[in-house]
PQR file of N, CA, C, O and H, with PARSE charges and radii, in Angstrom:
ATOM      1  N   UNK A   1     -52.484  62.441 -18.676 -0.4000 1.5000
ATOM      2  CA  UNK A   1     -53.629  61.597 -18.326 -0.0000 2.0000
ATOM      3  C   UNK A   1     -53.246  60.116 -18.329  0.5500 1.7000
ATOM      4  O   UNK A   1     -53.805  59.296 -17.601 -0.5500 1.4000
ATOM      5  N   UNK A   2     -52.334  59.838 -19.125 -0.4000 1.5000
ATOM      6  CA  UNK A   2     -52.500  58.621 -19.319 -0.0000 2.0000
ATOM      7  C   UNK A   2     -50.944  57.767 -18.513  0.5500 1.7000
ATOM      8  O   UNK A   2     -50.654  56.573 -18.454 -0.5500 1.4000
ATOM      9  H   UNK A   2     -51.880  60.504 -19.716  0.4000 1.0000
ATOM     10  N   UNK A   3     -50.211  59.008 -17.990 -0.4000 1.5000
ATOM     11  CA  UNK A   3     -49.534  58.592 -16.312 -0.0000 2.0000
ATOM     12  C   UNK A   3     -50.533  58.439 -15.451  0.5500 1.7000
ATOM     13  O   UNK A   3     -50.814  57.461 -14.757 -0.5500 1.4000
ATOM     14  H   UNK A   3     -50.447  59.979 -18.038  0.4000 1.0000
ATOM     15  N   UNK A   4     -50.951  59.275 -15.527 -0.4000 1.5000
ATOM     16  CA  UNK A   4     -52.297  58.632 -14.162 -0.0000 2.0000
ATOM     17  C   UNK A   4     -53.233  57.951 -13.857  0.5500 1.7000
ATOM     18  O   UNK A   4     -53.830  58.068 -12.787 -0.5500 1.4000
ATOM     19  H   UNK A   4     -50.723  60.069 -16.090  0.4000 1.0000
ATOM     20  N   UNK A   5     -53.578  56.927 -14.968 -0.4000 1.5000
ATOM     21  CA  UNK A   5     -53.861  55.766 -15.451 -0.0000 2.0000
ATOM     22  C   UNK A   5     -53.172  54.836 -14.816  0.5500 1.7000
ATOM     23  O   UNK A   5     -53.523  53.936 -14.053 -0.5500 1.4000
ATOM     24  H   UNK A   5     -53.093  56.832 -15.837  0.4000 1.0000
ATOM     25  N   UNK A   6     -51.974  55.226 -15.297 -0.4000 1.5000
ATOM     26  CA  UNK A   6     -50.948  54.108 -15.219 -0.0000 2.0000
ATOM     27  C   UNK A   6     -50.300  54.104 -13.638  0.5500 1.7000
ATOM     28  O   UNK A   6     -49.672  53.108 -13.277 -0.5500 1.4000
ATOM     29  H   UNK A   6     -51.689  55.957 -15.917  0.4000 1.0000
ATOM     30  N   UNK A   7     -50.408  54.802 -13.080 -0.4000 1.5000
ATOM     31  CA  UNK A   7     -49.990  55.247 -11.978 -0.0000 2.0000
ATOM     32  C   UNK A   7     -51.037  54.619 -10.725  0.5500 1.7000
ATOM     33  O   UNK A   7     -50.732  53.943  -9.743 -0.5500 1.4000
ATOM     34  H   UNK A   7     -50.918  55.610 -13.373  0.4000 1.0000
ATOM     35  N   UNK A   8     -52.452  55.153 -11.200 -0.4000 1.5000
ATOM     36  CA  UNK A   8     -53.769  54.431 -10.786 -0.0000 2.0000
ATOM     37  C   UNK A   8     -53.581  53.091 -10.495  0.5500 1.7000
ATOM     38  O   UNK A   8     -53.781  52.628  -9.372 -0.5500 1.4000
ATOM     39  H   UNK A   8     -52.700  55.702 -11.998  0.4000 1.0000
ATOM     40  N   UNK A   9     -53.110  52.273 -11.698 -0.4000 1.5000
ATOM     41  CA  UNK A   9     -53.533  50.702 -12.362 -0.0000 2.0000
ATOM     42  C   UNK A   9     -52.371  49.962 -11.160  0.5500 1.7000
ATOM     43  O   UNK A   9     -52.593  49.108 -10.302 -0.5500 1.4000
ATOM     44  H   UNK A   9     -52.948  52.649 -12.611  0.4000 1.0000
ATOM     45  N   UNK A  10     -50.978  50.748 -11.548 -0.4000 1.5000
ATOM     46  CA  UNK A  10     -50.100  50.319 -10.619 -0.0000 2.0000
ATOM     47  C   UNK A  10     -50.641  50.121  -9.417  0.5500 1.7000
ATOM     48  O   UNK A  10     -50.561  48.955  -9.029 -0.5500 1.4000
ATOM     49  H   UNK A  10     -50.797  51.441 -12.245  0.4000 1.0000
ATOM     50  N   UNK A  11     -51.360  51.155  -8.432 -0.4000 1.5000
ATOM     51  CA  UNK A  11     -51.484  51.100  -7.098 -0.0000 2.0000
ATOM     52  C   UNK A  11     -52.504  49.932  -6.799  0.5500 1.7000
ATOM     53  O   UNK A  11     -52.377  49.094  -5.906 -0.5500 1.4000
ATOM     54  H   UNK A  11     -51.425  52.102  -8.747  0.4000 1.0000
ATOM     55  N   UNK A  12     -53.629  50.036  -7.788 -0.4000 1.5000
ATOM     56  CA  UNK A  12     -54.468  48.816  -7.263 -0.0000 2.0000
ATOM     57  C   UNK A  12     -53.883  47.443  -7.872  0.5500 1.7000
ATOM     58  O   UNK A  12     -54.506  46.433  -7.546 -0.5500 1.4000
ATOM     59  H   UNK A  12     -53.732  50.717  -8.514  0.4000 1.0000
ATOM     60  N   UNK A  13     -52.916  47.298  -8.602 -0.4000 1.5000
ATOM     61  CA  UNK A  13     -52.142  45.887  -8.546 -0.0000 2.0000
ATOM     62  C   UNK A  13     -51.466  45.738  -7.544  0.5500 1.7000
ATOM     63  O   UNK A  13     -51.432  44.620  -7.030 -0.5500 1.4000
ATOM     64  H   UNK A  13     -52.411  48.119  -8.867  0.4000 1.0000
ATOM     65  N   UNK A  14     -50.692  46.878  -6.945 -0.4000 1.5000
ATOM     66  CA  UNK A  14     -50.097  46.337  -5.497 -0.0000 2.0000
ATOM     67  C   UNK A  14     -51.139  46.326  -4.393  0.5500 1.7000
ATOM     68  O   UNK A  14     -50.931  45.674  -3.369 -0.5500 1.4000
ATOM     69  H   UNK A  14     -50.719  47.787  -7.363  0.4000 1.0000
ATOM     70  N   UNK A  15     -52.053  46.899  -4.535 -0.4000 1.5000
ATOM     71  CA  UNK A  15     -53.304  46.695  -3.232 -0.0000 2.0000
ATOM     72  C   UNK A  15     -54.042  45.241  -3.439  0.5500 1.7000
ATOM     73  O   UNK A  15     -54.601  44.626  -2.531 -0.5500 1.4000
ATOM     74  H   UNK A  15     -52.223  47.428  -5.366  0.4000 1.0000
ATOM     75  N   UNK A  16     -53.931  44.781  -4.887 -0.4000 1.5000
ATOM     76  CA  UNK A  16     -54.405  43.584  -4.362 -0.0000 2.0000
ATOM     77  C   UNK A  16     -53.425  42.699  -4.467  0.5500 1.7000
ATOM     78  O   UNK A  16     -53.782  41.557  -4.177 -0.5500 1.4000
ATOM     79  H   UNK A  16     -53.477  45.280  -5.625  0.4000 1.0000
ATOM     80  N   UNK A  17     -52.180  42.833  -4.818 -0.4000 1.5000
ATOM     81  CA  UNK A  17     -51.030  41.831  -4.424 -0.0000 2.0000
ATOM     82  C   UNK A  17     -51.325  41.863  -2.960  0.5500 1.7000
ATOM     83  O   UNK A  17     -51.515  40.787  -2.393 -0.5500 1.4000
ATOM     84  H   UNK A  17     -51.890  43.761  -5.054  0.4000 1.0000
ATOM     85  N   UNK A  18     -51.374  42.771  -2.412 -0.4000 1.5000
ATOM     86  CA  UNK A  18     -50.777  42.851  -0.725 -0.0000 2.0000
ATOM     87  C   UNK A  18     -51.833  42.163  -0.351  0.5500 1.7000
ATOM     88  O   UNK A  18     -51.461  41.074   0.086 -0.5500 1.4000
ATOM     89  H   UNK A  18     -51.220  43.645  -2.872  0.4000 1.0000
ATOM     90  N   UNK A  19     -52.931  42.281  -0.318 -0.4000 1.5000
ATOM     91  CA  UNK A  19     -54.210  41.529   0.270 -0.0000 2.0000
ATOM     92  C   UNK A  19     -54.124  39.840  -0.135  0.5500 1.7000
ATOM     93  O   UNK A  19     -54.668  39.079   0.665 -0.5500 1.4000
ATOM     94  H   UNK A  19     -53.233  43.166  -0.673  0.4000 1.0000
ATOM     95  N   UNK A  20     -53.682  39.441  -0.944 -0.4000 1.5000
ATOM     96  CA  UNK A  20     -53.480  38.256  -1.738 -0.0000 2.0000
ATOM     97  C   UNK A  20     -52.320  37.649  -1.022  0.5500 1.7000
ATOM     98  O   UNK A  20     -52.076  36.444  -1.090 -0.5500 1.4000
ATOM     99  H   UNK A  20     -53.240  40.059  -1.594  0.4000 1.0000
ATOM    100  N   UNK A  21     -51.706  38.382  -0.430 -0.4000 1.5000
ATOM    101  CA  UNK A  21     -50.250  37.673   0.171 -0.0000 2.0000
ATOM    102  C   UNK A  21     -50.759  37.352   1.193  0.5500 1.7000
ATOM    103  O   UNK A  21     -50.960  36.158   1.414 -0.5500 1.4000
ATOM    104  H   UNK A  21     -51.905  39.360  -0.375  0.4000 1.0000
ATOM    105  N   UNK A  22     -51.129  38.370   2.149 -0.4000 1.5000
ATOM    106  CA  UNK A  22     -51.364  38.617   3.500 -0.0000 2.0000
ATOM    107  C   UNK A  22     -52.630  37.433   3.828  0.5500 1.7000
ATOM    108  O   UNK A  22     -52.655  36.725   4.834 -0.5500 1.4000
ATOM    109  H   UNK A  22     -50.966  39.341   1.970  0.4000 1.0000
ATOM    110  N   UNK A  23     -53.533  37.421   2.849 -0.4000 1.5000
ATOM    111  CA  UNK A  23     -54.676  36.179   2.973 -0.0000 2.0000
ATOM    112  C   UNK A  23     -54.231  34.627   2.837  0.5500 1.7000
ATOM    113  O   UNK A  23     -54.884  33.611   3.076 -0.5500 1.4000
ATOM    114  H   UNK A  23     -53.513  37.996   2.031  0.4000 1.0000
ATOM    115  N   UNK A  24     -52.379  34.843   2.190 -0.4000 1.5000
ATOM    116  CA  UNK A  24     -51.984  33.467   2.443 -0.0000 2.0000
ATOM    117  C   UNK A  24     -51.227  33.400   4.094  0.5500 1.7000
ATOM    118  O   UNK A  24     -51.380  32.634   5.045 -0.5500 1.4000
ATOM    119  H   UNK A  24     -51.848  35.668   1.996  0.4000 1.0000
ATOM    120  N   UNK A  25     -50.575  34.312   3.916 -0.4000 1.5000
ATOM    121  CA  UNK A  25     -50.159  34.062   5.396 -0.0000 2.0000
ATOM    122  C   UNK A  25     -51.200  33.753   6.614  0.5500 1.7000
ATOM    123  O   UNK A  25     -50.946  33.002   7.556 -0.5500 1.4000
ATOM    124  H   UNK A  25     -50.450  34.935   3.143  0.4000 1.0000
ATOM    125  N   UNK A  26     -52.347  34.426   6.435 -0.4000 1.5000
ATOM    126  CA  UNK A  26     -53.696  34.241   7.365 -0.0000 2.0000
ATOM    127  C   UNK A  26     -53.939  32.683   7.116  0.5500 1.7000
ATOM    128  O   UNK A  26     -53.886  32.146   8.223 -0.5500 1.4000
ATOM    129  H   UNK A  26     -52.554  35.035   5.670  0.4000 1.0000
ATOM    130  N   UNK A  27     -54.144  31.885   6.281 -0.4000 1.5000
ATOM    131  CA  UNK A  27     -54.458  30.788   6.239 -0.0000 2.0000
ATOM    132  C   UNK A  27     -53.332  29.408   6.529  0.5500 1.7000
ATOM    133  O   UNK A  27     -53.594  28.237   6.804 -0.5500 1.4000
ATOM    134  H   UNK A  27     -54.186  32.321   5.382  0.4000 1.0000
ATOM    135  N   UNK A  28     -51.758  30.232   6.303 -0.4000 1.5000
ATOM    136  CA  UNK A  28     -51.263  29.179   6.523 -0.0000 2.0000
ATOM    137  C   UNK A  28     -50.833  29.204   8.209  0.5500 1.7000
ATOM    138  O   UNK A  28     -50.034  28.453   8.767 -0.5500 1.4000
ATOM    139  H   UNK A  28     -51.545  31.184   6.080  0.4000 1.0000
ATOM    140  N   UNK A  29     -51.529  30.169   8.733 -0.4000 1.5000
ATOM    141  CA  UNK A  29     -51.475  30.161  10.250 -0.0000 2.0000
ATOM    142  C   UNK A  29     -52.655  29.695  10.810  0.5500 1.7000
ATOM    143  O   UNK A  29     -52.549  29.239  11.948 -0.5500 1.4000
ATOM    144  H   UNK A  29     -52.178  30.780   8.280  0.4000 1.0000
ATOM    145  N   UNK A  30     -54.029  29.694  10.167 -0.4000 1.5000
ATOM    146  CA  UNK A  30     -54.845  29.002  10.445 -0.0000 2.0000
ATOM    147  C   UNK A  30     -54.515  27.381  10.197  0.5500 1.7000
ATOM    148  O   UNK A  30     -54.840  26.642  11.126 -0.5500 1.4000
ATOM    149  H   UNK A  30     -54.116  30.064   9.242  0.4000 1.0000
ATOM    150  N   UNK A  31     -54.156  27.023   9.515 -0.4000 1.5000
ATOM    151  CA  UNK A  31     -53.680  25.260   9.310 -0.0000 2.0000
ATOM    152  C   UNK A  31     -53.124  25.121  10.119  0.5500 1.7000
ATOM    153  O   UNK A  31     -53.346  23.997  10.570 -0.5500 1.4000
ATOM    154  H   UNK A  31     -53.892  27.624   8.760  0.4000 1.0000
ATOM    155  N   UNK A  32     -52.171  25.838  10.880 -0.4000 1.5000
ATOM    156  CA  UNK A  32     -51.250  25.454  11.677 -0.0000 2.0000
ATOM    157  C   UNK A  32     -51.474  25.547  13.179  0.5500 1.7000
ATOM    158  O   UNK A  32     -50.708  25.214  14.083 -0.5500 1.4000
ATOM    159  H   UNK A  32     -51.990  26.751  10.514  0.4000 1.0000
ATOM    160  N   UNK A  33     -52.529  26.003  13.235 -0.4000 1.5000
ATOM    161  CA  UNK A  33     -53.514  25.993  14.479 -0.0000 2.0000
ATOM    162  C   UNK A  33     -54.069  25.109  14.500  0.5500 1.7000
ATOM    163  O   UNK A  33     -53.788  24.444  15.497 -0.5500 1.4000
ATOM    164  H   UNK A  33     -53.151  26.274  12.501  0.4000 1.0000
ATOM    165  N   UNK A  34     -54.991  24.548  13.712 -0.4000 1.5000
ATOM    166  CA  UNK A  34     -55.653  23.789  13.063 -0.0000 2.0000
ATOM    167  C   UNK A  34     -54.810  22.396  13.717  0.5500 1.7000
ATOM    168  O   UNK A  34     -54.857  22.011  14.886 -0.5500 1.4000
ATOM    169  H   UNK A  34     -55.219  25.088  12.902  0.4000 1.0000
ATOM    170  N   UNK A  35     -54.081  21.820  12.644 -0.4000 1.5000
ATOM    171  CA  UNK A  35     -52.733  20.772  13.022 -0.0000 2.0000
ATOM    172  C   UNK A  35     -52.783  20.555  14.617  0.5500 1.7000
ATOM    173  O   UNK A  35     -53.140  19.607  15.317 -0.5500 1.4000
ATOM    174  H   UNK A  35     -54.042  22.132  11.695  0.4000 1.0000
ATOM    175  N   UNK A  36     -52.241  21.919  14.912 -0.4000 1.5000
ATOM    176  CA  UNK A  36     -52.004  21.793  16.356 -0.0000 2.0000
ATOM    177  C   UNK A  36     -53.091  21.494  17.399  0.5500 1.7000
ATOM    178  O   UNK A  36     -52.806  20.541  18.124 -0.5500 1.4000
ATOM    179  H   UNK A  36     -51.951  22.689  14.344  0.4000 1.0000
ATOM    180  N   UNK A  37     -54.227  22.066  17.634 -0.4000 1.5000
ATOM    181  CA  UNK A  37     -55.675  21.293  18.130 -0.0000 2.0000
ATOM    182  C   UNK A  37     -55.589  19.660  17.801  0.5500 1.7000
ATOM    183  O   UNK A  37     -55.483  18.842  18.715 -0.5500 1.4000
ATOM    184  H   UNK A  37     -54.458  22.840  17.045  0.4000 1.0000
ATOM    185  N   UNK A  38     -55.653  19.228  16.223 -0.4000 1.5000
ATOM    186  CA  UNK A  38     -55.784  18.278  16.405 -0.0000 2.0000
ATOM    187  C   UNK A  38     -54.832  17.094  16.419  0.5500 1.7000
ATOM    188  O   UNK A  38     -55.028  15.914  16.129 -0.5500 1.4000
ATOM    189  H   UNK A  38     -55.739  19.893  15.481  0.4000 1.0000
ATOM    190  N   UNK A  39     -53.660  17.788  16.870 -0.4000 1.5000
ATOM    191  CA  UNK A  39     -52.643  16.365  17.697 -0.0000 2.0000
ATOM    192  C   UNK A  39     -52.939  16.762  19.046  0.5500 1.7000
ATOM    193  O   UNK A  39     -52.725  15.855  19.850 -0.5500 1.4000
ATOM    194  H   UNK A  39     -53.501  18.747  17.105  0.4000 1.0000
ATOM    195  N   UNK A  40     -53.377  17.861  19.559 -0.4000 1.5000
ATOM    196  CA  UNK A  40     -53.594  17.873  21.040 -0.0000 2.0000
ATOM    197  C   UNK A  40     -55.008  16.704  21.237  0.5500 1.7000
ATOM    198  O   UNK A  40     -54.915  15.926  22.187 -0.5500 1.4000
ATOM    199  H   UNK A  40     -53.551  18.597  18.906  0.4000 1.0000
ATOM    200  N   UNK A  41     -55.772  16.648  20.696 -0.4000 1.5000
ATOM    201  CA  UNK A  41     -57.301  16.041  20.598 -0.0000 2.0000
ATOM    202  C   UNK A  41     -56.858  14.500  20.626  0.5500 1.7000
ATOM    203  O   UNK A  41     -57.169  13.687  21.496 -0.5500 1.4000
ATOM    204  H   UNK A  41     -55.849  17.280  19.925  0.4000 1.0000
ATOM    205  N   UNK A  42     -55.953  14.236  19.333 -0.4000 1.5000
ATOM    206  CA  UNK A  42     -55.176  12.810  19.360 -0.0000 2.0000
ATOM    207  C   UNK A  42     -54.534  12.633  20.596  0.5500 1.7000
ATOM    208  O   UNK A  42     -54.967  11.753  21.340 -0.5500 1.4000
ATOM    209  H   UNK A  42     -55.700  14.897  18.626  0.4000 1.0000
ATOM    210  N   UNK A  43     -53.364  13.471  21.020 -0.4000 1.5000
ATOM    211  CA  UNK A  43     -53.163  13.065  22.297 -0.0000 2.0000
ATOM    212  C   UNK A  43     -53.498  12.814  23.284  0.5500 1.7000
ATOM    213  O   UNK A  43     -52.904  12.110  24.102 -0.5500 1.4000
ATOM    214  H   UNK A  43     -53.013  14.186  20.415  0.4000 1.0000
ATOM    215  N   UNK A  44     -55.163  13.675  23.475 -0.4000 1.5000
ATOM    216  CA  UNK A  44     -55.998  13.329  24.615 -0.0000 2.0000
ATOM    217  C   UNK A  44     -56.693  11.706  24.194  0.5500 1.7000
ATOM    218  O   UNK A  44     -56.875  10.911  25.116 -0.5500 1.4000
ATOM    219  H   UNK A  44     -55.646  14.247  22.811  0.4000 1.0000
ATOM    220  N   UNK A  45     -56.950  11.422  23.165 -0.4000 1.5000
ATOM    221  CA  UNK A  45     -57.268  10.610  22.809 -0.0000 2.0000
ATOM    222  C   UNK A  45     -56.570   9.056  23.221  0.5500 1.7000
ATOM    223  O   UNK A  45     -57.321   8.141  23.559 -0.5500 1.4000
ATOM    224  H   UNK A  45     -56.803  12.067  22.415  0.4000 1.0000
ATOM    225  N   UNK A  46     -55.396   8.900  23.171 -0.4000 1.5000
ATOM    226  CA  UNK A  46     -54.007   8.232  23.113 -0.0000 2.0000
ATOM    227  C   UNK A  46     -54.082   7.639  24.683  0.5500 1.7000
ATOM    228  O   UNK A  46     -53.973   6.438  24.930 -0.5500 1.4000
ATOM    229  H   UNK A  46     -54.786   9.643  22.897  0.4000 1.0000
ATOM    230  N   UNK A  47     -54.302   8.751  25.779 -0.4000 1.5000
ATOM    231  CA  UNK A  47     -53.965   8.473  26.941 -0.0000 2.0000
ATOM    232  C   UNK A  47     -55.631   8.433  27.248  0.5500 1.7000
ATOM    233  O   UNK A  47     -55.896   7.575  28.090 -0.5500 1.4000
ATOM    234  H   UNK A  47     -54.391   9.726  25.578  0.4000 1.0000
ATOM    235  N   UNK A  48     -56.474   8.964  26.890 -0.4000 1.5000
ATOM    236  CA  UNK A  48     -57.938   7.722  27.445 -0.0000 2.0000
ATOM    237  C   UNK A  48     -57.897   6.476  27.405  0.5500 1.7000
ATOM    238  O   UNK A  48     -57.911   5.780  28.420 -0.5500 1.4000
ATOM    239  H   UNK A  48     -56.258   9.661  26.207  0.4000 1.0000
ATOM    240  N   UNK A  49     -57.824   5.901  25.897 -0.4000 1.5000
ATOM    241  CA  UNK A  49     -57.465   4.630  25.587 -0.0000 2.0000
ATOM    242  C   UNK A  49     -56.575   3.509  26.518  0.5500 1.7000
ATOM    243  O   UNK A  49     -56.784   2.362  26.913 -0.5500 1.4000
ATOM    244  H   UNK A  49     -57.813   6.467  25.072  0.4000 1.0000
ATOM    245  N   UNK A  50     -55.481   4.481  26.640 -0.4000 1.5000
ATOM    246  CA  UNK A  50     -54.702   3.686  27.482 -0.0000 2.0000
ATOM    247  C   UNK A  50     -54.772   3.530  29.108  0.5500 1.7000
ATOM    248  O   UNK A  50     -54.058   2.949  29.925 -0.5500 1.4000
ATOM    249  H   UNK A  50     -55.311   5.413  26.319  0.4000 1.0000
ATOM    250  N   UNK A  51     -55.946   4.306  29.200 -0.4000 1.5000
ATOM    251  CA  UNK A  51     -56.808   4.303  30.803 -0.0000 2.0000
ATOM    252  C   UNK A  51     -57.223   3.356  30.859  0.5500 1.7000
ATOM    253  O   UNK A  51     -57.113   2.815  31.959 -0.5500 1.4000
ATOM    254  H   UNK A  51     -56.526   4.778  28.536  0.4000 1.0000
ATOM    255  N   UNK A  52     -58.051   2.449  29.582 -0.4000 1.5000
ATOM    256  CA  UNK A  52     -58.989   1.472  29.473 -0.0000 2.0000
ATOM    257  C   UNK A  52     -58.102   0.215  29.801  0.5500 1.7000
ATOM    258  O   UNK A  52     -58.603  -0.910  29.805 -0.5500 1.4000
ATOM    259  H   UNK A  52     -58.140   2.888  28.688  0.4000 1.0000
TER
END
């Protein structure tokens, strides 16, 4: 009984390691989207200005 406890406890520490990783990788690809929009926005920005 008390392998299968332990056996149990193990699996949901790696189920929420994995979710915990994977939710950083999700976000540090959202920033980086993110970033990227807004130097495109600056750049549109850059060459209006310099229309004026």
């Amino acid at each position: 009984m008390t392998k299968l406890r332990s056996l149990i406890s193990a699996l949901v520490a790696l189920g929420v390691a994995t979710a915990a990783l994977s939710a950083c990788n999700t976000m540090e690809g959202m920033g980086k989207d993110m970033k990227s929009a807004g130097k495109k926005v600056e750049d549109m920005a850059k060459k209006d200005e310099k229309k004026k």
